[in-house]
C-alpha positions as CSV (number, residue, x, y, z in Angstrom):
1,X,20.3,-13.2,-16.0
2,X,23.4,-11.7,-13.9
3,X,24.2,-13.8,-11.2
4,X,26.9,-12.9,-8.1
5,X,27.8,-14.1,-5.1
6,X,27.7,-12.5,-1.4
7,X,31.5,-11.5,-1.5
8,X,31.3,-9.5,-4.6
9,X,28.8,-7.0,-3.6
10,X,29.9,-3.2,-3.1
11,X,29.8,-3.3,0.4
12,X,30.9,0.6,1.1
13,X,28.7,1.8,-1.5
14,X,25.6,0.0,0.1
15,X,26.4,1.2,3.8
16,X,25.9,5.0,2.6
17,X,22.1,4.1,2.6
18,X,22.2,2.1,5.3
19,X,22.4,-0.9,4.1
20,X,25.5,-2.7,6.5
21,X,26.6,-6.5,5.6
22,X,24.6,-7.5,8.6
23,X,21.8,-5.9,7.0
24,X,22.3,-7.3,3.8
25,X,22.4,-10.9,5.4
26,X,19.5,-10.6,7.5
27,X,17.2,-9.7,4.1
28,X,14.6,-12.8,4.2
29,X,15.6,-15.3,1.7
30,X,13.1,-14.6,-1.1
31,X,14.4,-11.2,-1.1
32,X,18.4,-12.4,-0.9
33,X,18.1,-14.7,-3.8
34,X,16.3,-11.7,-6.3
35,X,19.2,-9.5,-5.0
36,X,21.9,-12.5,-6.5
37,X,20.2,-13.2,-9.4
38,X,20.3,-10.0,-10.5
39,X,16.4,-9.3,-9.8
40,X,15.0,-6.5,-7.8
41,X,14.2,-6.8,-4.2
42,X,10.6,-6.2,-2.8
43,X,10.3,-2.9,-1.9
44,X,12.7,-2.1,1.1
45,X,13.3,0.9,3.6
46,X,16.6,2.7,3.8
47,X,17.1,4.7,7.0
48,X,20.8,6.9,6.4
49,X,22.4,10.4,6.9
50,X,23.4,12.5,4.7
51,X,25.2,15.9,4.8
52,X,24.0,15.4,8.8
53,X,20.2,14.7,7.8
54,X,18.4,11.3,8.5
55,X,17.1,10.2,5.4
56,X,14.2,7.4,5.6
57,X,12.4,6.4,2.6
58,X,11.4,3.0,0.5
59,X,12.9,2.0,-2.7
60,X,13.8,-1.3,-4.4
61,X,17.4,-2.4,-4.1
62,X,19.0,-3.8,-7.8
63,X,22.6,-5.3,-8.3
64,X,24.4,-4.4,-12.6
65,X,27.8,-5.0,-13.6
66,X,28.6,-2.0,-15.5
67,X,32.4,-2.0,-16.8
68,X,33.4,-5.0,-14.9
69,X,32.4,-3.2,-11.5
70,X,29.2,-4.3,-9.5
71,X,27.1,-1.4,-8.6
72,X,24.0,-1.4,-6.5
73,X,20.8,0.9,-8.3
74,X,18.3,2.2,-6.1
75,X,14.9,1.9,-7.8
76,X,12.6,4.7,-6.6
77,X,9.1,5.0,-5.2
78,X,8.0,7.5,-8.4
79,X,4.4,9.4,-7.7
80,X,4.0,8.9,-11.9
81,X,5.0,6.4,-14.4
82,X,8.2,7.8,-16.1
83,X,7.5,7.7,-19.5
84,X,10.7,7.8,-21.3
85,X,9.4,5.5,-24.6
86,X,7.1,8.1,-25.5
87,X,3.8,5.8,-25.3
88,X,0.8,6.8,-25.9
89,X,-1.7,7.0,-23.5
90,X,-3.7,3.7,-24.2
91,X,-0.1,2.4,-24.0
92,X,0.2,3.5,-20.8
93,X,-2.7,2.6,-19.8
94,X,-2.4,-1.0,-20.7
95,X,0.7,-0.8,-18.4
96,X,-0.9,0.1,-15.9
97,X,-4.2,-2.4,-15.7
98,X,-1.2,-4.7,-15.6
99,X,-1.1,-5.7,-19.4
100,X,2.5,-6.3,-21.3
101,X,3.4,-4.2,-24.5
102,X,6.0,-4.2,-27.2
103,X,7.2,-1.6,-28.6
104,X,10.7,-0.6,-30.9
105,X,13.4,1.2,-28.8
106,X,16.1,2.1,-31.3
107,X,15.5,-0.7,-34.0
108,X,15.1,-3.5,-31.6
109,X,12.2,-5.6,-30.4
110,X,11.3,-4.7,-26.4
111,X,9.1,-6.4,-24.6
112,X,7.8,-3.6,-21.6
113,X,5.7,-3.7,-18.7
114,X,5.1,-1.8,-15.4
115,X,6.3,-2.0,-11.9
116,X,3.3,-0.7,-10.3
117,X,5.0,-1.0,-7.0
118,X,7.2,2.0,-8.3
119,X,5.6,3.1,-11.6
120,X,8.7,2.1,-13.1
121,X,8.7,0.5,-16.7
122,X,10.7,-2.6,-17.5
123,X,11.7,-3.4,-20.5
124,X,13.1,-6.6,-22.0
125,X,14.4,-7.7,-26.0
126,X,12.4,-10.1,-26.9
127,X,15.3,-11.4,-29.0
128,X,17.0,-12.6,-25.5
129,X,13.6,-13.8,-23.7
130,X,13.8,-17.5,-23.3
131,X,11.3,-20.0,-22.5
132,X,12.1,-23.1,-20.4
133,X,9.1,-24.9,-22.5
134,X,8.6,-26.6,-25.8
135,X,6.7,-24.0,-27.1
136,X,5.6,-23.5,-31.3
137,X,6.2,-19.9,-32.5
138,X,2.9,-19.3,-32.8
139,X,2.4,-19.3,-29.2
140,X,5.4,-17.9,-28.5
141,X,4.3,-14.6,-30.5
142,X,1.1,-15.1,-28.0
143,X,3.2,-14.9,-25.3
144,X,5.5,-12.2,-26.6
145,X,2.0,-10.0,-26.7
146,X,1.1,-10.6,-22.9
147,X,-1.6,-13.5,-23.7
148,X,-1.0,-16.5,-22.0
149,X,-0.9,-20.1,-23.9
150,X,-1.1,-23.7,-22.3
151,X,2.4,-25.7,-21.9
152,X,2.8,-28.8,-20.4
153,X,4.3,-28.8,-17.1
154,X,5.6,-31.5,-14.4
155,X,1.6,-30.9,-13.1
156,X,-0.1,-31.2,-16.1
157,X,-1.3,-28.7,-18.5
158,X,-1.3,-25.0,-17.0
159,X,-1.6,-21.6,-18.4
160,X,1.8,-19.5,-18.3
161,X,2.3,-15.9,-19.8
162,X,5.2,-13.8,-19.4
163,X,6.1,-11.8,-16.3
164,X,9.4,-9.7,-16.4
165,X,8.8,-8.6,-12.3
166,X,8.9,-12.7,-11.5
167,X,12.4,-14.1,-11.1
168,X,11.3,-16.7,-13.4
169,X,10.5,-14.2,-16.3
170,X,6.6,-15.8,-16.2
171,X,4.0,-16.6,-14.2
172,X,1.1,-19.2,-14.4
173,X,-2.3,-17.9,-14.2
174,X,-4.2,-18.8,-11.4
175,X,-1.2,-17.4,-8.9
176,X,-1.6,-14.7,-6.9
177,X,-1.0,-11.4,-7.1
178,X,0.7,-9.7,-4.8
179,X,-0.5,-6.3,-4.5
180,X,2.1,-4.0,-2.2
181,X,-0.8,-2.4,0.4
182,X,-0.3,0.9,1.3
183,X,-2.7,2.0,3.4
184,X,-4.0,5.1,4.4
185,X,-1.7,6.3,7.0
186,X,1.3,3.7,6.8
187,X,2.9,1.2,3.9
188,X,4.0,-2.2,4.7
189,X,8.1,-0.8,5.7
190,X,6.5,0.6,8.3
191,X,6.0,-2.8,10.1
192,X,9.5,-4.2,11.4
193,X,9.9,-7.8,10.7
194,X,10.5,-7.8,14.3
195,X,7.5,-6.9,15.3
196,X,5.5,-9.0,12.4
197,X,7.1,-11.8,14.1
198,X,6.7,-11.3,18.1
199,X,2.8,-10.3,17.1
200,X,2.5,-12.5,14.5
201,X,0.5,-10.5,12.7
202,X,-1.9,-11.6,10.2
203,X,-2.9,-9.9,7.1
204,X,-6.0,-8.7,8.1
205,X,-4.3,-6.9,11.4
206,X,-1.3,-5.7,9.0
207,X,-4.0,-3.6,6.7
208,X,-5.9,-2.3,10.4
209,X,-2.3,-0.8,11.3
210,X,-1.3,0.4,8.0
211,X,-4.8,2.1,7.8
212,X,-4.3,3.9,10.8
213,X,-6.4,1.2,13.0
214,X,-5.8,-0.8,16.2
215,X,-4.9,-3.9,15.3
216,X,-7.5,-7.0,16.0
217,X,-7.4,-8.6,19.6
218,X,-4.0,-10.3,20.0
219,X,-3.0,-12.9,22.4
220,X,1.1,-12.9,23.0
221,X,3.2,-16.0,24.0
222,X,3.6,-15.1,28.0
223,X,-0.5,-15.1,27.7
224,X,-1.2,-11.6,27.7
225,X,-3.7,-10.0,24.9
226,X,-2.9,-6.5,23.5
227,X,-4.3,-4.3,20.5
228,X,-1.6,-1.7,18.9
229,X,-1.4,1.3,16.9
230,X,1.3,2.9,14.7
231,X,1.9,6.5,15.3
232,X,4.6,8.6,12.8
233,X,6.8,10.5,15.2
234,X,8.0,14.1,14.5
235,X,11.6,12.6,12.9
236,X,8.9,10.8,10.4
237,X,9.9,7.3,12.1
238,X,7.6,4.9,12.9
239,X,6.5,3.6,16.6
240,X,4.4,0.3,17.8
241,X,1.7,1.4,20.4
242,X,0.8,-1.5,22.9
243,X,-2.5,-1.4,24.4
244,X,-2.9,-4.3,27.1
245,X,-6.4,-5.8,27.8
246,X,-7.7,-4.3,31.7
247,X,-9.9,-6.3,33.7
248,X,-12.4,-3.0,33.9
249,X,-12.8,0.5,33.4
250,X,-10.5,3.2,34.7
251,X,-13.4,5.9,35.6
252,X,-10.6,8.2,37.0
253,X,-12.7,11.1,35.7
254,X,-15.9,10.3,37.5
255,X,-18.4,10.0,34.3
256,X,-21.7,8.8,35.5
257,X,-22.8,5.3,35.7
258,X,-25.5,6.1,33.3
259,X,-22.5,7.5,30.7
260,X,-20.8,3.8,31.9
261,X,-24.0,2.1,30.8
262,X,-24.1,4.1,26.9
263,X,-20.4,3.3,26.7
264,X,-20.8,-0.3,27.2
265,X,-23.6,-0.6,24.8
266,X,-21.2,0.7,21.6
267,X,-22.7,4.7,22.5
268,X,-20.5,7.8,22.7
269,X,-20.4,10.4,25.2
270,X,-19.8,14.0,24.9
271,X,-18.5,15.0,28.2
272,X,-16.7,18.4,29.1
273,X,-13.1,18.4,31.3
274,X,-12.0,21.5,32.3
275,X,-13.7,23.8,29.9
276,X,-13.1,21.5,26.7
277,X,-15.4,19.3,25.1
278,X,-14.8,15.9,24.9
279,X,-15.9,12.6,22.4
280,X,-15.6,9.3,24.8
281,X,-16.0,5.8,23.4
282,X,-15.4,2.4,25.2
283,X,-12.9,-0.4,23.4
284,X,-15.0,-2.9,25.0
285,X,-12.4,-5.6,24.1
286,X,-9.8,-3.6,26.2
287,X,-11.9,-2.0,28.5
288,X,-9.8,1.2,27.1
289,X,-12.2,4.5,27.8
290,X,-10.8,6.4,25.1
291,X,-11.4,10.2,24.6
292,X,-10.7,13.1,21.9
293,X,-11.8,16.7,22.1
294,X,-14.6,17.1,20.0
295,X,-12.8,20.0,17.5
296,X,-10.3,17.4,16.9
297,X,-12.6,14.0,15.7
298,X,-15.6,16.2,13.8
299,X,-14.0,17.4,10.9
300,X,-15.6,20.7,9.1
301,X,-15.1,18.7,5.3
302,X,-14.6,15.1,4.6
303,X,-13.1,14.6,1.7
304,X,-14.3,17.9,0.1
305,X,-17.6,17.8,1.4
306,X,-18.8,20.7,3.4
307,X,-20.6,19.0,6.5
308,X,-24.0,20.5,8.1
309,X,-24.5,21.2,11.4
310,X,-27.0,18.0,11.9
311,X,-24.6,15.6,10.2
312,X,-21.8,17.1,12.8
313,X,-24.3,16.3,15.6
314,X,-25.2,12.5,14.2
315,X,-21.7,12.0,14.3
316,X,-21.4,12.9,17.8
317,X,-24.3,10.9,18.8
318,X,-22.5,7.6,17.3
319,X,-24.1,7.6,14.2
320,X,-22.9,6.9,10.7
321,X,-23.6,9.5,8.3
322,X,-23.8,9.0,4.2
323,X,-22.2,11.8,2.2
324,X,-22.1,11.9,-1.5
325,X,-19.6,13.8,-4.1
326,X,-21.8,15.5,-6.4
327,X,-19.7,15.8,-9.3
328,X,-18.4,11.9,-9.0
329,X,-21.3,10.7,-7.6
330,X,-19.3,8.5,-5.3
331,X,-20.9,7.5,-1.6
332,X,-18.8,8.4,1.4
333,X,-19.8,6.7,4.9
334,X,-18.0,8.5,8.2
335,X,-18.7,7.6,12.0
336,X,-16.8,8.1,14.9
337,X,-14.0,5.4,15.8
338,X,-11.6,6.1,18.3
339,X,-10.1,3.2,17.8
340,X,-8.8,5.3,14.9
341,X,-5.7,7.6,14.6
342,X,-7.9,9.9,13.6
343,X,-10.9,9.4,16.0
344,X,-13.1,8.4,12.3
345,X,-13.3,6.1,10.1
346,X,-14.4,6.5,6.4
347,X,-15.5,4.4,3.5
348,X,-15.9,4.7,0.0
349,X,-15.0,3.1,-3.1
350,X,-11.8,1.7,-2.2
351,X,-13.3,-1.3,-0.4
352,X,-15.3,-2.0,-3.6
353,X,-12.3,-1.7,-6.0
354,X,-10.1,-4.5,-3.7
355,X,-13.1,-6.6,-3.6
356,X,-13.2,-7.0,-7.3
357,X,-9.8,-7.2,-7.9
358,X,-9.6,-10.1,-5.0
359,X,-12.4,-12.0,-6.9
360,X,-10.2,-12.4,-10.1
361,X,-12.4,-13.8,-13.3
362,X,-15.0,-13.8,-11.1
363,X,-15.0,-10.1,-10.5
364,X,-18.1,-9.7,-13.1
365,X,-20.0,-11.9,-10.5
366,X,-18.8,-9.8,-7.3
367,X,-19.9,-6.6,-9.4
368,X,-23.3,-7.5,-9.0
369,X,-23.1,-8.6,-5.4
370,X,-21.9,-5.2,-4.5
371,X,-24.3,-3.1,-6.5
372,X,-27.6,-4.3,-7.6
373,X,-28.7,-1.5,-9.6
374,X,-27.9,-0.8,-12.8
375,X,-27.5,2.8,-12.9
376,X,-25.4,2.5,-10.0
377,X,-22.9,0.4,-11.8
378,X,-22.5,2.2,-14.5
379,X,-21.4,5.0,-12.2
380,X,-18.9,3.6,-10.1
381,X,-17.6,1.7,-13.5
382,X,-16.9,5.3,-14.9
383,X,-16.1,7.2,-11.9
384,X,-13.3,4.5,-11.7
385,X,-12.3,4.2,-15.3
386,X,-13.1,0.3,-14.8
387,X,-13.0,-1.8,-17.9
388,X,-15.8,-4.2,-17.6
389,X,-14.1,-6.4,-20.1
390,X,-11.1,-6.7,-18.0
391,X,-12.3,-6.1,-14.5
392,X,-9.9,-6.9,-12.3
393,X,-7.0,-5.6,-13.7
394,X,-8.5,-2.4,-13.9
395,X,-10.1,-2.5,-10.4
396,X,-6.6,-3.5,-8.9
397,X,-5.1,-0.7,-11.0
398,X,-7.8,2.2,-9.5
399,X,-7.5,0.6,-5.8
400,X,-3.2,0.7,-6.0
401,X,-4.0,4.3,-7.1
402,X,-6.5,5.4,-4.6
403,X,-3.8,3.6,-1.8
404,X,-1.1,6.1,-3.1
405,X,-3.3,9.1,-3.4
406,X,-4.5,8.6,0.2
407,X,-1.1,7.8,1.7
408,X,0.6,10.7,0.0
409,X,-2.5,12.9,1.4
410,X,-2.0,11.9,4.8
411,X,1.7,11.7,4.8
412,X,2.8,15.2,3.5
413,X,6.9,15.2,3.2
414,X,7.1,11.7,3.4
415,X,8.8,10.8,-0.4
416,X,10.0,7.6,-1.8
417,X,12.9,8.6,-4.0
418,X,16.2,6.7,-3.4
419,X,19.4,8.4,-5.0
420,X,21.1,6.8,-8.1
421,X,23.7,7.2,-10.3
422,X,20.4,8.2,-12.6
423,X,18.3,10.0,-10.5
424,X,20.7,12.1,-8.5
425,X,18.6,15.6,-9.4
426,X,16.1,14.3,-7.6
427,X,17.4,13.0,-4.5
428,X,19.3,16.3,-4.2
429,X,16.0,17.9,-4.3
430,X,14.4,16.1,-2.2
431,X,17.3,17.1,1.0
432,X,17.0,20.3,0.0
433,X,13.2,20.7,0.3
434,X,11.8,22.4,3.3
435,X,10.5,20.2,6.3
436,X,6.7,20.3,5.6
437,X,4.2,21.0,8.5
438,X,2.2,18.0,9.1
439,X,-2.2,18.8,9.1
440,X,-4.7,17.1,10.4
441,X,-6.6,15.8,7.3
442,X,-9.9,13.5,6.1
């Protein structure tokens, strides 16, 4: 692997996206040392002009010698696997539940698997893969499959299979997988390391904001405690809401103590202001009386579905209400949250699908926790394209592609291609598109 030193890199080259030396030196030192040893970085945001446009959108960042000069590739956030080795579908989708494949590329051995991160395949010769264990060829034709085989290691015996997106070239099983988290509303570049680190934000608050939640309760170092919220401005950059904690209730629009009283118990209020109709709910950790006119939180379809008049009205009373997709057969739970960019908060089978791709071998076992019956199983198995043989890989795969679906529904005009040398077209196309109108959408 390509190795090069801080000095050599194309400095003017990587300040046309954005990326100053500054920048380049402040990347966290995981991310530096990929960048040097010729691996790609995590996936990064570039924030540039060109031809008098700001330009903001997430890529991976990859140094190549290429005629004795040291260019930088920008890999792209793709919406689809490219698929330039003409695989076949159960190819692909081997690649994508997170299996290796080899395959011949003009006469030569390739070893290939998928950057789910940015549906980009990699592909390797597995005449050049070397292993840094003693290893018989019959495992290492194991290996060179995407099975794992046991070497012996400085901590005894472990289980180690090839990985061509770790800067080692393998991983041992039992590691964990990172899985990049999108989110509904937001992706992790939306959170400034900045602001990771003054919150100190733990995971579980990271997916709330990226999902278009408040965050959890949050105590900061002078002693104060805040929730916050990400909102997308019009320019499509990102901003940190603070929401400090109040020692009571700012009734500045005179609702009735007995309106107090339902709003303290975790009720809503519908309440009208000056001729327009309004939702109220208490943050009762903030003592935040929050408020959205009604035509704005009660949606006419969730998710396709066509809501009736009495569901609209359980909603407004704080209730949940259960809605289910005929054709998929797939159960949809709403209820009102202010807390909630949206004023409502839905669930499905995404929670489910990371679930079991969290439990790992045990995802078989977790299966059953989640759904008891049969029948219902079966349904969410197929609705889902789940292998039961291979459960978690296929569960991780549908829950990274319900993240991108959602994100990319929410977040109309909001693109992840990063120009290169090889994708110029479609950078081009994407300045030349047509600012699209942002909606209001569940």
């Amino acid at each position: 692997m390509e190795h090069f030193s801080l000095h050599q890199l194309p400095y003017p080259s990587l300040e046309r996206i954005g990326l100053t030396k500054d920048k380049i030196l402040s990347l966290d030192k995981d991310n530096l040392k990929r960048l040097l040893s010729g691996h790609r970085t995590d996936i990064m945001r570039f924030d540039f002009f060109e031809q008098g446009r700001r330009i903001i959108m997430d890529g991976k960042l990859l140094l190549e010698r290429k005629d004795n000069e040291i260019k930088a590739s920008f890999i792209p956030v793709r919406k689809q696997i490219q698929n330039d080795y003409n695989l076949s579908n159960d190819e692909l989708v081997k690649l994508y539940t997170g299996k290796l494949i080899t395959k011949n590329i003009d006469g030569q051995r390739h070893l290939l698997q998928l950057d789910r991160d940015t549906n980009e395949i990699i592909r390797a010769k597995t005449a050049h893969i070397r292993f840094p264990f003693n290893i018989e060829k019959k495992e290492r034709d194991k290996l060179l499959t995407g099975k794992s085989v046991n070497v012996e290691t400085t901590k005894g015996k472990r289980k180690v299979r090839l990985d061509l997106l770790n800067n080692r070239g393998f991983s041992f099983d039992g590691e964990e997988v990172r899985l990049r988290y999108f989110g509904t509303h937001f992706s992790e570049t939306d959170l400034k390391t900045l602001d990771l680190e003054q919150y100190n934000l733990k995971e579980y608050d990271r997916q709330r904001l990226m999902d278009g939640f408040k965050s959890g309760l949050l105590e900061l170092q002078d002693g104060r405690k805040v929730k916050l919220l990400l909102e997308r401005n019009a320019d499509r950059t990102i901003s940190l809401q603070i929401f400090p904690v109040k020692n009571e209730i700012n009734n500045d629009i005179n609702l009735n103590p007995q309106h107090i009283e339902k709003l303290k118990l975790g009720e809503t209020v519908v309440y009208e202001l000056n001729g327009v109709k309004y939702v109220f709910q208490l943050d009762r950790e903030t003592n935040d009386l929050l408020r959205q006119p009604v035509s704005n939180v009660v949606p006419d379809i969730i998710r396709g579905i066509t809501l009736k008049q009495d569901e609209k009205a359980r909603l407004l009373n704080g209730q949940s209400i259960s809605l289910i997709n005929i054709q998929t057969g797939e159960t949809i739970t709403a209820r009102i949250e202010l807390n909630h960019k949206q004023g409502i908060e839905l669930k499905d089978d995404t929670q489910k699908l990371k679930r079991l791709y969290a439990a790992g071998e045990n995802a078989n076992m977790e299966l059953e926790k989640l759904l008891t019956n049969r029948v219902e199983q079966d349904k969410f198995l197929n609705r889902n394209n789940l292998q039961k043989s291979d459960l978690a890989n296929s569960a991780r795969a549908a829950f990274d592609e319900k993240q991108k679906f959602y994100f990319d529904y929410h977040n109309p005009g909001v693109v992840g291609f990063i120009r290169t040398d090889e994708n110029q077209a479609e950078f081009m196309a994407f300045i030349q598109q047509n600012q699209v109108a942002h909606s209001i959408k569940i």
